[in-house]
PDB file of N, CA, C and O in Angstrom, chain B, residues numbered from 101:
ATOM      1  N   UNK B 101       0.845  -1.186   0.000  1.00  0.00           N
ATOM      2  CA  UNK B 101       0.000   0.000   0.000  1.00  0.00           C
ATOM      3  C   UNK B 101       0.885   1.241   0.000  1.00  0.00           C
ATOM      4  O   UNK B 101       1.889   1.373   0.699  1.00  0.00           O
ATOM      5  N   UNK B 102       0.325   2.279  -0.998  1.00  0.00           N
ATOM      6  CA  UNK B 102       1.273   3.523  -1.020  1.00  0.00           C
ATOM      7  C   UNK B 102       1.222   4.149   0.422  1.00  0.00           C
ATOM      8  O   UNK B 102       0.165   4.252   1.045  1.00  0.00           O
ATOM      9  N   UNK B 103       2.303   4.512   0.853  1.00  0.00           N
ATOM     10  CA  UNK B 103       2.364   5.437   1.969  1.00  0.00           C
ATOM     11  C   UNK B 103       1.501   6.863   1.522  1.00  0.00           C
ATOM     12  O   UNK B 103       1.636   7.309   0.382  1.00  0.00           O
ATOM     13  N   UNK B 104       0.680   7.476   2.441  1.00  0.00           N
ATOM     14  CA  UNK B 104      -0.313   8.522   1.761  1.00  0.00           C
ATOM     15  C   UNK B 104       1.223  10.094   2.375  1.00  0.00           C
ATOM     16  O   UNK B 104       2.067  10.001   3.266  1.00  0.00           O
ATOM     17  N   UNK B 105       1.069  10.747   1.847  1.00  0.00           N
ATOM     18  CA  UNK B 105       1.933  12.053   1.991  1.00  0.00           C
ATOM     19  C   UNK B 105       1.416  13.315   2.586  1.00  0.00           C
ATOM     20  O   UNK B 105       0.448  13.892   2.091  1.00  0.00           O
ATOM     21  N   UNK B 106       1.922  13.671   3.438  1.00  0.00           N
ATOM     22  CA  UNK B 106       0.993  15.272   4.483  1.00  0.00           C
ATOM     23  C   UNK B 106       0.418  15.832   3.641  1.00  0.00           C
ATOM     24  O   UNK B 106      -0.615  16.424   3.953  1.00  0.00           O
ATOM     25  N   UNK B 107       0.835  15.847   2.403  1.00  0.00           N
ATOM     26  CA  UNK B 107      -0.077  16.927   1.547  1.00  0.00           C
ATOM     27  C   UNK B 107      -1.348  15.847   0.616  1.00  0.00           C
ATOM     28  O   UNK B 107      -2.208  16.506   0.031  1.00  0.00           O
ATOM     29  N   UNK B 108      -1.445  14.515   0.507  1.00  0.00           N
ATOM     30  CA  UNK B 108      -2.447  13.640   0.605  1.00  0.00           C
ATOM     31  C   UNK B 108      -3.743  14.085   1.095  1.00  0.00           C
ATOM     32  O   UNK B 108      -4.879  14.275   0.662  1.00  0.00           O
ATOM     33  N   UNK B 109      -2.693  14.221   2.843  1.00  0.00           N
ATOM     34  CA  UNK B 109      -4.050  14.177   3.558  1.00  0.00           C
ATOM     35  C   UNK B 109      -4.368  15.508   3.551  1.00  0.00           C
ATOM     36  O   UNK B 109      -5.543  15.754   3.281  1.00  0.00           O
ATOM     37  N   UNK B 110      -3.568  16.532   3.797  1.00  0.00           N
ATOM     38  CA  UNK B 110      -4.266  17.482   3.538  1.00  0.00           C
ATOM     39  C   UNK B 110      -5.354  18.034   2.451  1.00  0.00           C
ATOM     40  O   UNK B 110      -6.111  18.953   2.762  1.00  0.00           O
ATOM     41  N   UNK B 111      -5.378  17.663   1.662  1.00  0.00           N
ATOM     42  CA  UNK B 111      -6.141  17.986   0.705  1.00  0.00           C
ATOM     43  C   UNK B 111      -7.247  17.207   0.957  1.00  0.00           C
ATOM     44  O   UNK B 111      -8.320  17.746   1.227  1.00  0.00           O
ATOM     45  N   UNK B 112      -7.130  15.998   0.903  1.00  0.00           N
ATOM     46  CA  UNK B 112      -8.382  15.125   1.447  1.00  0.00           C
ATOM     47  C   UNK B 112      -9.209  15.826   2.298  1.00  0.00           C
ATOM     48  O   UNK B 112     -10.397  16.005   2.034  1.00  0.00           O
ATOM     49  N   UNK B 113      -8.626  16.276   3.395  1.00  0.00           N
ATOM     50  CA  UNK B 113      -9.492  16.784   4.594  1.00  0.00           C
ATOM     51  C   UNK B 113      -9.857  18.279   4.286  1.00  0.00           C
ATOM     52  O   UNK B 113     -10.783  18.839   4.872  1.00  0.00           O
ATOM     53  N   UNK B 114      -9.056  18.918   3.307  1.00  0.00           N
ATOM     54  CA  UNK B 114     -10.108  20.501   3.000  1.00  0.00           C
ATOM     55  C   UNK B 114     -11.230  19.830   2.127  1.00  0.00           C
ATOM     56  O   UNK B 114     -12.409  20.048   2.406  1.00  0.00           O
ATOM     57  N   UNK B 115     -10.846  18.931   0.966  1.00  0.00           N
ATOM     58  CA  UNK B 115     -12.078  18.428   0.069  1.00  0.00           C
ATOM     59  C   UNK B 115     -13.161  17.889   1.060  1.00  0.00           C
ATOM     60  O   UNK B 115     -14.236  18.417   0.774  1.00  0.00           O
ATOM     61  N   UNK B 116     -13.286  16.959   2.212  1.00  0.00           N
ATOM     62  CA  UNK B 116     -14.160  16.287   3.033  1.00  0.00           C
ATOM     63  C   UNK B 116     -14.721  17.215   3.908  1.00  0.00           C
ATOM     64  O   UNK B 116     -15.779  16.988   4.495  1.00  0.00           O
ATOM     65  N   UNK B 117     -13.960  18.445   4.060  1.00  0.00           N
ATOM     66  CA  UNK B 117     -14.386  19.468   5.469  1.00  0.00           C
ATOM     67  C   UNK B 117     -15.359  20.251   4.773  1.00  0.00           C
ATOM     68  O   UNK B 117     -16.266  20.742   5.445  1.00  0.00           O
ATOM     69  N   UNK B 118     -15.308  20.542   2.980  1.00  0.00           N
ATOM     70  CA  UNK B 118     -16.247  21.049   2.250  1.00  0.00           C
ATOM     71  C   UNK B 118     -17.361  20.297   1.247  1.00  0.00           C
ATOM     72  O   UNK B 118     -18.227  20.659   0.450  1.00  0.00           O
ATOM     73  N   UNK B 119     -16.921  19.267   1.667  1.00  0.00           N
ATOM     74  CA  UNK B 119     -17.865  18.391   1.303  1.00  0.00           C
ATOM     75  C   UNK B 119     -18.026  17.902  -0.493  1.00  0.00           C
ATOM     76  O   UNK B 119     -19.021  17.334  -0.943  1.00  0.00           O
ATOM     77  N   UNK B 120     -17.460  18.080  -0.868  1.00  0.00           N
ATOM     78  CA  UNK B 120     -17.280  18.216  -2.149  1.00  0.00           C
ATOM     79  C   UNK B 120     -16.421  16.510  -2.291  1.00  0.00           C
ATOM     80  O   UNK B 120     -15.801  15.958  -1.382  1.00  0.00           O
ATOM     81  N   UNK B 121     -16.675  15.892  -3.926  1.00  0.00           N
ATOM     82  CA  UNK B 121     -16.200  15.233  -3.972  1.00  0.00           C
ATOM     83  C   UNK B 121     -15.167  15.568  -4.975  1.00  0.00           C
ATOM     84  O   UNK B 121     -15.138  16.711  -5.429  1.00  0.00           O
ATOM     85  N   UNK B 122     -14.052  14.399  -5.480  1.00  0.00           N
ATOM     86  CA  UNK B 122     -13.420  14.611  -6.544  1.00  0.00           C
ATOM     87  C   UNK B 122     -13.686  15.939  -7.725  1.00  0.00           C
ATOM     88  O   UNK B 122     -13.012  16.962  -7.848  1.00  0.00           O
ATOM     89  N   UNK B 123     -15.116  15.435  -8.648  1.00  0.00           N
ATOM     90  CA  UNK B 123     -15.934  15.951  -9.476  1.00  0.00           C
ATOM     91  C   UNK B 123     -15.891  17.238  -9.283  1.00  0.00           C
ATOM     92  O   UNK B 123     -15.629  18.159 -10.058  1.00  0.00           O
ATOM     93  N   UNK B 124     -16.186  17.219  -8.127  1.00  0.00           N
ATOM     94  CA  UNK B 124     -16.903  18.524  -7.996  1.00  0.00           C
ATOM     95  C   UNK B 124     -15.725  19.868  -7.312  1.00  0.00           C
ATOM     96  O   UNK B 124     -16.072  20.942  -6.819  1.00  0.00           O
ATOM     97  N   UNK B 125     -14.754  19.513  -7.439  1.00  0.00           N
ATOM     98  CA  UNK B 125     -13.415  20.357  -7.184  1.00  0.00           C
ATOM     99  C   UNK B 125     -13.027  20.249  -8.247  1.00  0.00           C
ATOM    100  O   UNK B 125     -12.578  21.327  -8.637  1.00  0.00           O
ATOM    101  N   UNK B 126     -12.954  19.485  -8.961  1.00  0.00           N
ATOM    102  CA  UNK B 126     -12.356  19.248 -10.696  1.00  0.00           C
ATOM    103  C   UNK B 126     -13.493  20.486 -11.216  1.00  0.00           C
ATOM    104  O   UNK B 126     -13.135  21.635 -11.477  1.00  0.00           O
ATOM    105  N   UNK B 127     -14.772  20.048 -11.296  1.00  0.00           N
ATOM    106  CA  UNK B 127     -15.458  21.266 -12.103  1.00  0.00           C
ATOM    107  C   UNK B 127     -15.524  23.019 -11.898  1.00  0.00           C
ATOM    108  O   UNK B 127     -15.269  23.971 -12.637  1.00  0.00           O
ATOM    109  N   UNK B 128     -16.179  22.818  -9.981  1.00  0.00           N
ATOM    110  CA  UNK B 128     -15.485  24.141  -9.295  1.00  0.00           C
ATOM    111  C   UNK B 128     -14.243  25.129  -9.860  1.00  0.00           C
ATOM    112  O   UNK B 128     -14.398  26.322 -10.120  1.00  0.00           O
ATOM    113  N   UNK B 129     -13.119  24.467  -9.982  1.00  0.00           N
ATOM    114  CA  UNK B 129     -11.923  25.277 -10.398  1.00  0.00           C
ATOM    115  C   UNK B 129     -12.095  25.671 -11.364  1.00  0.00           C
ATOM    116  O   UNK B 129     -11.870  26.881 -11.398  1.00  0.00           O
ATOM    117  N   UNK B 130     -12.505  25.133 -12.555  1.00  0.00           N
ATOM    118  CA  UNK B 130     -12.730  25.993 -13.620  1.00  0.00           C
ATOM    119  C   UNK B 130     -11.355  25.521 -14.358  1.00  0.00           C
ATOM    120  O   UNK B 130     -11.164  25.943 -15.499  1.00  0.00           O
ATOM    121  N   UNK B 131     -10.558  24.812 -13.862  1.00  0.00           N
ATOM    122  CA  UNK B 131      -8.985  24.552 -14.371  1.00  0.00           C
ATOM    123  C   UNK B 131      -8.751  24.256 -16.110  1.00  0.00           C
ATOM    124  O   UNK B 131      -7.899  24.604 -16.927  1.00  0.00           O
ATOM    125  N   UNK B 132     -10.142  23.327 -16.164  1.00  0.00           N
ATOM    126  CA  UNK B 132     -10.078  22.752 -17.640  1.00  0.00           C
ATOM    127  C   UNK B 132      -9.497  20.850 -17.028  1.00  0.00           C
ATOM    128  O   UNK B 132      -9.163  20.114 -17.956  1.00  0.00           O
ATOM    129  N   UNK B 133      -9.438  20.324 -15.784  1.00  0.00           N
ATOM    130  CA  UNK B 133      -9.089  18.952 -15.605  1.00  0.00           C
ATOM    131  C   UNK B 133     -10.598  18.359 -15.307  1.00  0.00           C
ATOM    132  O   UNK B 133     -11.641  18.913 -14.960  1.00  0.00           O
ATOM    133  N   UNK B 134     -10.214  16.810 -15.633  1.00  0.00           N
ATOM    134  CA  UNK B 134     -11.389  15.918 -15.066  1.00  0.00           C
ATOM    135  C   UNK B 134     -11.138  15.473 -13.419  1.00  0.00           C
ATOM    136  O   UNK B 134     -10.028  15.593 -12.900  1.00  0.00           O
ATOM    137  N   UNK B 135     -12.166  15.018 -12.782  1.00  0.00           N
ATOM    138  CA  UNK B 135     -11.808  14.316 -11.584  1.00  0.00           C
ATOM    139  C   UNK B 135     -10.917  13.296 -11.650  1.00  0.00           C
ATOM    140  O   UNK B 135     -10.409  12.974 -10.576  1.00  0.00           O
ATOM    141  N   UNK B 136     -10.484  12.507 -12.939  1.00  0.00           N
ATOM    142  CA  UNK B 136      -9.639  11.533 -12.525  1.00  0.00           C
ATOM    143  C   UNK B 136      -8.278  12.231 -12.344  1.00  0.00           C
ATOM    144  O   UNK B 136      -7.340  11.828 -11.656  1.00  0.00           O
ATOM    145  N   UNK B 137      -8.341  13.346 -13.082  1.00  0.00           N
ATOM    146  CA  UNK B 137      -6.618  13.913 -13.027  1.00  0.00           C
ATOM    147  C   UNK B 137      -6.765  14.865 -11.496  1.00  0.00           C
ATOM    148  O   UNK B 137      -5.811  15.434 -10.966  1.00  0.00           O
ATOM    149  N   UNK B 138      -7.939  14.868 -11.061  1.00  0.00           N
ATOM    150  CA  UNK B 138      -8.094  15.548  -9.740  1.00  0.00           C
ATOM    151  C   UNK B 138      -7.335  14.669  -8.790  1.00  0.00           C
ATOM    152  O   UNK B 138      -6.402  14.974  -8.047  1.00  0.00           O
ATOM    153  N   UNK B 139      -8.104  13.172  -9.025  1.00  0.00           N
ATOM    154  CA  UNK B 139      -7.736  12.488  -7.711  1.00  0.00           C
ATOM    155  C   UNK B 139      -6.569  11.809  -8.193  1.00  0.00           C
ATOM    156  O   UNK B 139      -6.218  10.721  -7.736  1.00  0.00           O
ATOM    157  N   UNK B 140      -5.737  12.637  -9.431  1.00  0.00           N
ATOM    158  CA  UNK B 140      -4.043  11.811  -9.553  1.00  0.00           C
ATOM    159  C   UNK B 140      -3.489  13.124  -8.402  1.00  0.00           C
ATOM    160  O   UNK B 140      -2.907  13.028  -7.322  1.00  0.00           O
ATOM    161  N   UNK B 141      -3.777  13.865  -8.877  1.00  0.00           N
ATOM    162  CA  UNK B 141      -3.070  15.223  -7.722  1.00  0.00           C
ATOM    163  C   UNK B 141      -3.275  14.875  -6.046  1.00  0.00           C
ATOM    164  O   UNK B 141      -2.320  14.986  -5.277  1.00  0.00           O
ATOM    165  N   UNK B 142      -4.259  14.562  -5.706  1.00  0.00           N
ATOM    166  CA  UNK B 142      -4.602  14.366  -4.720  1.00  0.00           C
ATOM    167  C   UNK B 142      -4.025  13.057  -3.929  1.00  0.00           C
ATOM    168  O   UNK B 142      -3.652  13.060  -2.756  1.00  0.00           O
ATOM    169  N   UNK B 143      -4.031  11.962  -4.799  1.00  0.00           N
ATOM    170  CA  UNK B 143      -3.211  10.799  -4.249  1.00  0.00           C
ATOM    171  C   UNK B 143      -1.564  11.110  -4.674  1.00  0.00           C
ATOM    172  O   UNK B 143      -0.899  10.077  -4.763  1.00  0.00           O
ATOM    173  N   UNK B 144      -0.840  12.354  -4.940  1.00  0.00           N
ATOM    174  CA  UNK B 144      -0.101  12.639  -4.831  1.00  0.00           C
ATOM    175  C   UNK B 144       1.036  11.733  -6.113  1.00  0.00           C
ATOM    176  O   UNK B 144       2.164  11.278  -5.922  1.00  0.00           O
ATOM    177  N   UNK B 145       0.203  11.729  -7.375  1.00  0.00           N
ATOM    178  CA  UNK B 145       0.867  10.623  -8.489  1.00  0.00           C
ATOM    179  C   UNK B 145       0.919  11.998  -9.202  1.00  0.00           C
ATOM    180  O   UNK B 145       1.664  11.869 -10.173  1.00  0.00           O
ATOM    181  N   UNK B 146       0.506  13.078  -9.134  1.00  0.00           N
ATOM    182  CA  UNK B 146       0.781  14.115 -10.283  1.00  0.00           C
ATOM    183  C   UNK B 146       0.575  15.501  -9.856  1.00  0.00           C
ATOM    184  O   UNK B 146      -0.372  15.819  -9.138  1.00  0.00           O
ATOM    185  N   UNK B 147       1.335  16.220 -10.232  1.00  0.00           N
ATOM    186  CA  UNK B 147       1.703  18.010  -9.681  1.00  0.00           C
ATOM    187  C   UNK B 147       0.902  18.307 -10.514  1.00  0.00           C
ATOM    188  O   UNK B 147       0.837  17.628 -11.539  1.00  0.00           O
ATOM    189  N   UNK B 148       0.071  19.391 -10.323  1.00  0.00           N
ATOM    190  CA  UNK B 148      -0.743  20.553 -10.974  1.00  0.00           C
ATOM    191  C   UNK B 148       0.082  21.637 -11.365  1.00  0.00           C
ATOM    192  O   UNK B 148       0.834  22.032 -10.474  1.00  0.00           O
ATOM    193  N   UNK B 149       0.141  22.159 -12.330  1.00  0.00           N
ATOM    194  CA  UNK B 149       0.916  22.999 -12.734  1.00  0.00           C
ATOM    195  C   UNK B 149       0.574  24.823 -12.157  1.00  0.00           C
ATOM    196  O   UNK B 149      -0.546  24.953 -12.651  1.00  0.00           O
ATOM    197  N   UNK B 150       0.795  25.845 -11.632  1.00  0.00           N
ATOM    198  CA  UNK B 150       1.243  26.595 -11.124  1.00  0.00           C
ATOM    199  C   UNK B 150      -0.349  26.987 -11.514  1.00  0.00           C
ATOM    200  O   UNK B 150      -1.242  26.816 -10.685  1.00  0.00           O
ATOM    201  N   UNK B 151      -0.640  27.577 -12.974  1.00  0.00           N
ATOM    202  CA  UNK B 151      -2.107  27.369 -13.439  1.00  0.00           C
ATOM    203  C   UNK B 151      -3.122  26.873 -12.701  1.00  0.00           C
ATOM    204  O   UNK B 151      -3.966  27.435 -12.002  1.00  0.00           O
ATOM    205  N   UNK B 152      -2.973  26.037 -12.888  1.00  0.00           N
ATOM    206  CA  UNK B 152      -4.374  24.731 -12.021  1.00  0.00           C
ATOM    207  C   UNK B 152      -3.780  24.408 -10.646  1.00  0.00           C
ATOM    208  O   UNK B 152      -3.915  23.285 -10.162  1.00  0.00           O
ATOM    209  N   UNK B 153      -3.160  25.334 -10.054  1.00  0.00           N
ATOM    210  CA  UNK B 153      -2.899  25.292  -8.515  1.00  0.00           C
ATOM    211  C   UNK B 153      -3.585  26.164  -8.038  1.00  0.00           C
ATOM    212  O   UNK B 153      -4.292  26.074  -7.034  1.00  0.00           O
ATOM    213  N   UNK B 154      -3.343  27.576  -9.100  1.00  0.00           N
ATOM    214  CA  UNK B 154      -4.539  28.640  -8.589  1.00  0.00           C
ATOM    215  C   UNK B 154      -5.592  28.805  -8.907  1.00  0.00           C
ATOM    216  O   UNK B 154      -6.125  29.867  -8.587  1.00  0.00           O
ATOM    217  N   UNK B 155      -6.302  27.858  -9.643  1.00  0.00           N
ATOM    218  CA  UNK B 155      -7.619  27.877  -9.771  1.00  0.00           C
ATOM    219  C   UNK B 155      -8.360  26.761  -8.775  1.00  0.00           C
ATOM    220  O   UNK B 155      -9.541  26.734  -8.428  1.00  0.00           O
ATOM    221  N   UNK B 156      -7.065  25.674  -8.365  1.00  0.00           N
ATOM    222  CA  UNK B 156      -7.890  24.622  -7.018  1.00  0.00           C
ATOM    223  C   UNK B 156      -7.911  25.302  -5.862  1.00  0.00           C
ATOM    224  O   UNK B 156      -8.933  25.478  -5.199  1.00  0.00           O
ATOM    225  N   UNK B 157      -6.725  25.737  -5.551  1.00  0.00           N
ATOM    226  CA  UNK B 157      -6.690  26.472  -3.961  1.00  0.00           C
ATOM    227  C   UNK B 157      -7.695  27.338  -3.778  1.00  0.00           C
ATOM    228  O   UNK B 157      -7.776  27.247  -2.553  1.00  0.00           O
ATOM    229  N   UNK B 158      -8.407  28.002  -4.039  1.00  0.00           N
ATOM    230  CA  UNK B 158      -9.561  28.812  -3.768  1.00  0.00           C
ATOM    231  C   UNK B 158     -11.188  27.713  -3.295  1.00  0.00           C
ATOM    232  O   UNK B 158     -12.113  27.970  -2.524  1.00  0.00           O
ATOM    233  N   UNK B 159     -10.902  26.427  -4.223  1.00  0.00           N
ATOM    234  CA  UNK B 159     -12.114  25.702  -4.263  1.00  0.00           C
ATOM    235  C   UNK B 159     -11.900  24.978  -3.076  1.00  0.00           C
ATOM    236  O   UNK B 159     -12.927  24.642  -2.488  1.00  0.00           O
ATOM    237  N   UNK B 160     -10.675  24.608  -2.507  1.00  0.00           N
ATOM    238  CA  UNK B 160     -10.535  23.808  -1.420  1.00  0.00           C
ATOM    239  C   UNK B 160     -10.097  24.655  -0.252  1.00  0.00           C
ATOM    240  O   UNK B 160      -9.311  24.174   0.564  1.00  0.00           O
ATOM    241  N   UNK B 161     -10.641  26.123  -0.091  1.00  0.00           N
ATOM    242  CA  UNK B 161      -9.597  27.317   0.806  1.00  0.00           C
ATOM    243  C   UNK B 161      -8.439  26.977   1.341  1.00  0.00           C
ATOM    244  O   UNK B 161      -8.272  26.987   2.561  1.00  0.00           O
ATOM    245  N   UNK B 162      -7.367  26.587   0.357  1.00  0.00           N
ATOM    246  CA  UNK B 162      -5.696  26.606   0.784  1.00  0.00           C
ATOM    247  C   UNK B 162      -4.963  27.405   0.022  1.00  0.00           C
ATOM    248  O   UNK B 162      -5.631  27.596  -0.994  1.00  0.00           O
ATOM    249  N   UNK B 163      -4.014  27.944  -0.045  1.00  0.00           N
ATOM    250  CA  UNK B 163      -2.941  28.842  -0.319  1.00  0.00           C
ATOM    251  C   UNK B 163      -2.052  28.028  -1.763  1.00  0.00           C
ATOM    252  O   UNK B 163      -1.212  27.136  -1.642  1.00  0.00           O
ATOM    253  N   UNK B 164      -2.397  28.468  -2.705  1.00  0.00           N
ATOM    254  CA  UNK B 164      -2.094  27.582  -3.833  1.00  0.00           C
ATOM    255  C   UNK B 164      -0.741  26.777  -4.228  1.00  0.00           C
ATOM    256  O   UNK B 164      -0.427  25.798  -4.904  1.00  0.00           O
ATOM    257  N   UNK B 165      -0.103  27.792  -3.386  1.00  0.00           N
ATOM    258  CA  UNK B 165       1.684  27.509  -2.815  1.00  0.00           C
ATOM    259  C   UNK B 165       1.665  26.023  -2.405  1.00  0.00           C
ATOM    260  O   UNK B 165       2.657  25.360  -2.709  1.00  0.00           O
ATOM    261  N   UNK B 166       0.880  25.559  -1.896  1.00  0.00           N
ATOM    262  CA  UNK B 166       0.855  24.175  -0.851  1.00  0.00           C
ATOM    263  C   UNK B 166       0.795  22.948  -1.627  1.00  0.00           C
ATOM    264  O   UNK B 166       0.740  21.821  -1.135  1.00  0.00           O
ATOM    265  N   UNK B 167       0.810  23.271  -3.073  1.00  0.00           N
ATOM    266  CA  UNK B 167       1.304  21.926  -4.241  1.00  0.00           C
ATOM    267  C   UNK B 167       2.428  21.970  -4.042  1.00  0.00           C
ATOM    268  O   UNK B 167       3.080  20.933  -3.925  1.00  0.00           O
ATOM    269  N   UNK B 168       2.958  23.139  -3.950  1.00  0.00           N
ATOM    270  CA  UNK B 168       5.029  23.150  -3.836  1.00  0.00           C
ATOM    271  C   UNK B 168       5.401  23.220  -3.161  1.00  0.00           C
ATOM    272  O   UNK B 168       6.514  22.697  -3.221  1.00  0.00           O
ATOM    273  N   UNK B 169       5.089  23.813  -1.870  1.00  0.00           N
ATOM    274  CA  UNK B 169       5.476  23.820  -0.553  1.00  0.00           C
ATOM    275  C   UNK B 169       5.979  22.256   0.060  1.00  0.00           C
ATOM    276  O   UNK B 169       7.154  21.974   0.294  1.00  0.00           O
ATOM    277  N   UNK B 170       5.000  21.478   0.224  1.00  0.00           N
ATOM    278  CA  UNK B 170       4.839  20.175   0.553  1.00  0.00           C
ATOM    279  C   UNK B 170       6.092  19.183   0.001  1.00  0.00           C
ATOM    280  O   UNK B 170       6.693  18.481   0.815  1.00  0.00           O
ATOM    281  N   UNK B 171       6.488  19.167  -1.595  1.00  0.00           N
ATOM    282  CA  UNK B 171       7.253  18.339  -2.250  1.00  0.00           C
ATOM    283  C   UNK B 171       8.735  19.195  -2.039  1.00  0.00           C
ATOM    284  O   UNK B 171       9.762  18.526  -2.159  1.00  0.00           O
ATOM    285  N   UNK B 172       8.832  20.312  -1.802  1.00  0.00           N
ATOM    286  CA  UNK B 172      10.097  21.122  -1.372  1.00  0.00           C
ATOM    287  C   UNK B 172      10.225  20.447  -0.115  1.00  0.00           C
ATOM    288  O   UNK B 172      10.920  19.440  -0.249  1.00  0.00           O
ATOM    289  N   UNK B 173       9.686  20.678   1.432  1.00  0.00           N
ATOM    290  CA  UNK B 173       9.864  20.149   2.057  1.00  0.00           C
ATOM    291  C   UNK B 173      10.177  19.025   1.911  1.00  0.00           C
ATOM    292  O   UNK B 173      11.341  18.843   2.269  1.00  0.00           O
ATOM    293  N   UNK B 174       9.687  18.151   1.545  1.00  0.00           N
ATOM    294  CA  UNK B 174       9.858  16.183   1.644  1.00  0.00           C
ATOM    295  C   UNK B 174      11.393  15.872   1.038  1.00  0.00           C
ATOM    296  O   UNK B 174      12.214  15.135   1.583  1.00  0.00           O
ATOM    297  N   UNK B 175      11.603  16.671  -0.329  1.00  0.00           N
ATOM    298  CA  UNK B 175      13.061  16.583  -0.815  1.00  0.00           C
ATOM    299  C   UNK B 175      13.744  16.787  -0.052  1.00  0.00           C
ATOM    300  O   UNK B 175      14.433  15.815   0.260  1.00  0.00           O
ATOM    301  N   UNK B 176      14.058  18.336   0.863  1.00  0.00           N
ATOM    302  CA  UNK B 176      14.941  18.711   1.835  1.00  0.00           C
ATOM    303  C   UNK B 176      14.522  17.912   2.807  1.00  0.00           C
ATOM    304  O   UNK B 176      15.548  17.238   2.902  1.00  0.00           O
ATOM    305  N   UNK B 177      13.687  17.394   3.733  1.00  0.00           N
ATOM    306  CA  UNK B 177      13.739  16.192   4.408  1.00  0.00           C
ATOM    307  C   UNK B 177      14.732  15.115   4.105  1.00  0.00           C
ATOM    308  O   UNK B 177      15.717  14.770   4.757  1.00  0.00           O
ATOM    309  N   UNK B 178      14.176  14.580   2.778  1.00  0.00           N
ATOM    310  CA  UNK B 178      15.056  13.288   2.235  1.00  0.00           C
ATOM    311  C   UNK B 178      16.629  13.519   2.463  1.00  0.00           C
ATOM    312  O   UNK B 178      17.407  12.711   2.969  1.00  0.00           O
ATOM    313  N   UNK B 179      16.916  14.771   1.987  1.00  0.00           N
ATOM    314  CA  UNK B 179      18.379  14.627   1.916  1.00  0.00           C
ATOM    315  C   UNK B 179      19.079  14.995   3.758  1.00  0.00           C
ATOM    316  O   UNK B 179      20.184  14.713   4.222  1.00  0.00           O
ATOM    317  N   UNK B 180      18.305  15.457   4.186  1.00  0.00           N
ATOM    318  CA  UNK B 180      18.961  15.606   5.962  1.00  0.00           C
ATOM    319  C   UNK B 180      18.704  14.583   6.391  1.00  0.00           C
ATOM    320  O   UNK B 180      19.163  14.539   7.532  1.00  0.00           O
ATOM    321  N   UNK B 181      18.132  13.533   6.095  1.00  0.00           N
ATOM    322  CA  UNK B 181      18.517  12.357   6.148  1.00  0.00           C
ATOM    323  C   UNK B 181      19.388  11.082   5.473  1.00  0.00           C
ATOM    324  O   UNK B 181      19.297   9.854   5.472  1.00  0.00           O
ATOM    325  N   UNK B 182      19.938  11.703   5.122  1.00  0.00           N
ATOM    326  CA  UNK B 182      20.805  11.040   3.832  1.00  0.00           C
ATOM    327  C   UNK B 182      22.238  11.124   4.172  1.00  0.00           C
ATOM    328  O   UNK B 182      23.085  10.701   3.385  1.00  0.00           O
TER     329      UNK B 182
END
């Protein structure tokens, strides 16, 4: 089983705290993606591009930064452990 990633769950839990499913954050944004490429972002198999970061973060109220924020951290993690 994939290990899920802080920014996994985070997103999970703004999408569940607003009740919204996949679909309906995919359509919300207005991005131009389907829900399946929603829930590749979300299970953390694919980055949204800078574009379709700022058109999700508003639908899920997070700071659109927090697609990049998250994978910056985890790299610099990886390597202070290394």
């Amino acid at each position: 089983m994939k290990k899920t990633s802080a920014l996994t769950q985070y997103l999970i839990k703004a999408r569940k705290d607003r009740n919204l499913s996949q679909k309906q954050v995919a359509d919300l944004s207005k991005a131009g993606i389907t829900s399946q490429y929603y829930g590749l972002i979300e299970r953390g198999e694919r980055q949204p591009s800078p574009s379709v970061a700022m058109k999700l973060a508003p639908v899920l109220g997070l700071d659109w930064t927090i697609f990049f924020e998250q994978d910056v951290n985890q790299r610099l993690h990886n390597q202070d452990s290394a």
